[in-house]
N, C-alpha and C positions, 0 to 999 in steps of 0.2 A: 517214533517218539513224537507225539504232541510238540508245538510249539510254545513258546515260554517267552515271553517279555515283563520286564518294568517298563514302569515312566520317568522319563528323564525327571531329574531334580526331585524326584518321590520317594522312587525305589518300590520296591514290592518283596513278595515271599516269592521266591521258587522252589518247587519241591520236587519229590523223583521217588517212586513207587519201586526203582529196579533193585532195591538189595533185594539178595536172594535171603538172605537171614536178618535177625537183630541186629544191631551192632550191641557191643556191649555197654557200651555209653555214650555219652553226646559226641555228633564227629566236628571235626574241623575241617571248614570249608575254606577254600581259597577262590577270588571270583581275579577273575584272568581278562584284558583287552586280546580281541583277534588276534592280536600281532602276539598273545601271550605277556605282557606286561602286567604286575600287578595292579586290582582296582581295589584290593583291599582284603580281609581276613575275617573271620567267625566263627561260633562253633552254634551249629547245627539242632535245632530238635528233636527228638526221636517220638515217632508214633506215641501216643500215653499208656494204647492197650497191651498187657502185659500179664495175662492170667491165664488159666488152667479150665481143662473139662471137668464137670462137676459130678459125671458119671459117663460112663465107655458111651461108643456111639459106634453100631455097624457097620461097616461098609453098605453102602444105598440109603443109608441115612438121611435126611434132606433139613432133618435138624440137631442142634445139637446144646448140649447144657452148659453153661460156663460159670464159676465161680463169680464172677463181675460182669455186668454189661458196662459199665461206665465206662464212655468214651467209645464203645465200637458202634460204627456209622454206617448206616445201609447205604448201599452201592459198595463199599470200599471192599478191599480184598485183603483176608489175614489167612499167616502161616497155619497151618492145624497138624500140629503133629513134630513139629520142627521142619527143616528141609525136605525137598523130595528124596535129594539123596539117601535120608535117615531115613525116611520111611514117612515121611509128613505131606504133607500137600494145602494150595493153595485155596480156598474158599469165599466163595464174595456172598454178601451177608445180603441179603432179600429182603428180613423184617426183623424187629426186636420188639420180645415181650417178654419184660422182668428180665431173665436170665436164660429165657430163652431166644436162642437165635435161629433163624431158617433161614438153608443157603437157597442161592441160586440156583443149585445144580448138587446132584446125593454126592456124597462121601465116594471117592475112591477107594479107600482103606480105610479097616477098622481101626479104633482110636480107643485107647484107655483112657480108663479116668485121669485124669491126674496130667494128660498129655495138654503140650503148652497151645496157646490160644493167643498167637502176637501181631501188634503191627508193625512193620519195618518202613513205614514211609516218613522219609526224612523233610524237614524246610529248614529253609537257607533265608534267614533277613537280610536282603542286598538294598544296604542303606542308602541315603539321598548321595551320600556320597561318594559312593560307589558306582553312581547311576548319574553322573554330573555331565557324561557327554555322549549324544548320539553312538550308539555303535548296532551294529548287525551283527552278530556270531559272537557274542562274548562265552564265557563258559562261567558253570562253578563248579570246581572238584573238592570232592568229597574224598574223606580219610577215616578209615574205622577200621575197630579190628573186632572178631570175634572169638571170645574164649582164650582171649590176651596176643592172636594171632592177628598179623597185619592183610585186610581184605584189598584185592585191586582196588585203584581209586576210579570213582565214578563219576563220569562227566555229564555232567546237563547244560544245554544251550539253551541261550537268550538272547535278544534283544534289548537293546533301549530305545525305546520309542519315545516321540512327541504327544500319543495319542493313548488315552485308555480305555480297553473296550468293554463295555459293562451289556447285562440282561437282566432283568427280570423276573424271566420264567419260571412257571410251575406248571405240574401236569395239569392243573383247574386250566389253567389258563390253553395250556394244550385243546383238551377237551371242550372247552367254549366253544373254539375253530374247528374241532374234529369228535363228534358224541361218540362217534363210532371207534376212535383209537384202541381203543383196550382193547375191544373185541377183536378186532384184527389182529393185535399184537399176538407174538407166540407166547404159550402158557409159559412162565416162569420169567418174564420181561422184566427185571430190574429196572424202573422207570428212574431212579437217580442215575442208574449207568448209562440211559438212552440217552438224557439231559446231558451228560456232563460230555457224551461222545459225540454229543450235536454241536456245543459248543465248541468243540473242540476244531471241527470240520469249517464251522464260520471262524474261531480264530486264525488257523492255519490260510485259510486262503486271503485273510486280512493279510495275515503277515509275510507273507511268503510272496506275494503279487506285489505289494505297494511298500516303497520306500519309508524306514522309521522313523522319517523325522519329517514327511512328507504330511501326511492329514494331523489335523490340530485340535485338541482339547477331547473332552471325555461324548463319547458313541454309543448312543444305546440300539442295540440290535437286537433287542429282545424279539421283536418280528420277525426277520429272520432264522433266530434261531425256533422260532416256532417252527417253523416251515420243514427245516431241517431234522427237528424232530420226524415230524410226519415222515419225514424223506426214509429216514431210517428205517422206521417199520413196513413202509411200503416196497423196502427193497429184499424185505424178508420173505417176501410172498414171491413165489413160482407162477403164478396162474395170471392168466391175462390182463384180469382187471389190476393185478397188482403192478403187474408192468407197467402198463400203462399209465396206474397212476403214479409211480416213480419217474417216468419219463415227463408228466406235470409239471412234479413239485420241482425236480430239476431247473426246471425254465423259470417257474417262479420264485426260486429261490436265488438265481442270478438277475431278477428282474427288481426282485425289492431291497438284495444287496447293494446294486445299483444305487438303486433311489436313495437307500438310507447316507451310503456314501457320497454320492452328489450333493445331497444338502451340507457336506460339510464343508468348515472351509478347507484350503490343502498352500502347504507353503513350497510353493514349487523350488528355489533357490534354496531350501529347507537354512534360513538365515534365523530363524526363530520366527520372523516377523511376515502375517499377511500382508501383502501390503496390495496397491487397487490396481496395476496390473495381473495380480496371481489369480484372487478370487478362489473361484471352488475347486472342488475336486469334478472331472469330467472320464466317462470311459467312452472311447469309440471304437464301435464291434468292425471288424475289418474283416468280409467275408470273400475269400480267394475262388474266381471264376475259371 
């Protein structure tokens, strides 16, 4: 599971990709302190996409026709078919033209017309004041039912942090620092799923290393998530050069993470307040002889 924060006194959106089905209608969320106390209650969005194949599609099919494109989002991943149980399967969407979709990867199983085309990815608005005080491990669980039956509830973890971590990125921008990207990449690269699993790697180790209520105000780390990009693709590669240059970007990917967090400030006593004994954020590499 990816890691998940707000900001304290902000709040944010947390969302969760793992229902295995629709829900049948909006669910209601409950957002929980560590210790499990309540932080407050809401009811949930449901993906928007919710249409139908507009003619059958083969098994090894690599694309497919859908009644509606409005709203399905490349990188993202939809039901096709219903469950896998039922005979459906998962698909991540590569490109969108008109009403045509192209996956990432062929069809499993043949698919009828008519068979459903959904998104099950739910968000949770965890308001300012549900996000009013420091915590590490909070949850939100989630309550839905399908075809009026009650599903497990699903839990997602977060954080409340002091700090929010923002980028910029796009593949342009990839490609300035790397012409040769794409090339290297494997045929069929969904680059919104590269980006969003790079990001993903720079927020985890934000979050998971440093204290939430330790580094202060808004981080752009677009930089490094560049890097990370690259990292990815070059981990895909078997052949020397590519090792190698994964063993690179590694280094400098903890070299500019570094720096970008150095510059900021960091509230050691995490009191809300810098004050002129704290100053920055520092990391010191400690190598055992």
């Amino acid at each position: 599971m990816s890691y998940r924060w707000v900001q304290l006194d902000v709040g944010g959106t947390i969302y969760t990709d793992e229902l295995a089905e629709r829900p049948d209608a909006s669910p209601a969320f409950a957002v929980l302190s560590p210790s499990g106390g309540s932080l407050g209650t809401g009811t949930g969005t449901v993906d928007s996409v919710n249409t139908t194949l507009s003619a059958g599609a083969a098994a090894g099919a690599t694309s497919i026709a859908v009644t509606s494109a409005t709203g399905v989002t490349v990188g993202r991943r939809y039901l096709v078919g219903g469950t896998e149980e039922t005979g459906g399967e998962w698909a991540t969407v590569a490109s969108i033209a008109s009403t045509t979709v192209t996956l990432s990867r062929p069809l499993v199983r043949a698919q009828a017309s008519g068979a459903a085309f959904q998104g099950t990815r739910v968000s949770c608005t965890v308001t300012a004041a549900m996000a009013a005080t420091i915590y590490r491990g909070c949850r939100c669980e989630i309550t839905y039912a399908v075809s009026s039956a009650a599903r497990p509830v699903v839990a997602v973890e977060f954080d409340v942090t002091r700090y929010r971590l923002t980028t910029g990125l796009t593949l342009d921008h990839v490609r300035d620092l790397d012409p040769t990207i794409t090339k290297r990449a494997a045929t069929g690269t969904v680059w919104a799923r590269v980006i969003d699993a790079a990001w993903e790697r720079i927020v985890n180790r934000v979050g998971l290393q440093k204290d939430p209520g330790g580094l202060v105000g808004a981080i752009d780390l677009t930089q490094p998530h560049a890097i990370a990009v690259r990292l990815l693709i070059a981990e895909q590669s078997l052949d020397e050069d590519g090792i190698a240059r994964a063993t690179e970007l590694r280094t400098r990917l903890d070299t500019e993470l570094a720096a970008q967090l150095a510059a900021r400030a960091f509230d050691d006593d995490q009191d809300g307040a810098v004050e002129s004994h704290e100053g920055w954020y520092r990391t010191i590499n400690i190598t055992r002889g």
